[in-house]
C-alpha positions in Angstrom: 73.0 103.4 107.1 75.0 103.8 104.0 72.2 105.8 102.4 72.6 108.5 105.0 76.4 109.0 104.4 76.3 109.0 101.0 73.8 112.0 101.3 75.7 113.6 103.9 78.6 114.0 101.4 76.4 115.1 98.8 75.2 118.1 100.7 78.4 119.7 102.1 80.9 119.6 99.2 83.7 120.8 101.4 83.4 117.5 102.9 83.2 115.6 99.9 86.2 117.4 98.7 88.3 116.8 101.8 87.2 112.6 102.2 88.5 112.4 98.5 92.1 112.8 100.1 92.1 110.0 101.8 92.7 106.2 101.8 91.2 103.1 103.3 94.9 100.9 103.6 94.4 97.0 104.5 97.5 95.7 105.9 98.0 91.5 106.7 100.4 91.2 109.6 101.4 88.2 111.0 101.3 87.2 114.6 104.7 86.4 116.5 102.9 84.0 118.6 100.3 81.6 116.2 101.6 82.5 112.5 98.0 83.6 111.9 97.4 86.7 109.6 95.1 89.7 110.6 94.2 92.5 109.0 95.2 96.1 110.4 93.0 98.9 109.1 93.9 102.4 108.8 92.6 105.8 107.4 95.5 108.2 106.8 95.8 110.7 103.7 96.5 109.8 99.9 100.1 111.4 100.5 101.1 108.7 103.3 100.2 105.6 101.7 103.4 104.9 100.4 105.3 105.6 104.2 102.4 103.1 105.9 102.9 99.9 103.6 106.9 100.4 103.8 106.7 100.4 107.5 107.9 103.8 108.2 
């Protein structure tokens, strides 16, 4: 399955240009109710990363 996205990037290079402008951020937040960390995922551009991780 990897394979196929890889190659789909490789063929449009509009795409490939526009998916380099953005960021996979991994965020541990920690439940209220058990004290248990979980992870929250989020895609958002290169420009925003900074505004996400400070809470904004």
């Amino acid at each position: 399955m990897a394979k196929s996205a890889k190659t789909a990037i490789k063929k449009d290079p509009k795409t490939a240009a526009e998916s380099k402008n953005y960021s996979k951020v991994i965020k541990a937040v920690r439940s209220p109710k058990t004290g248990a960390y979980t992870f929250k995922e989020v895609m958002i551009h290169k420009d925003k990363v900074k505004d996400v991780l400070s809470g904004k």
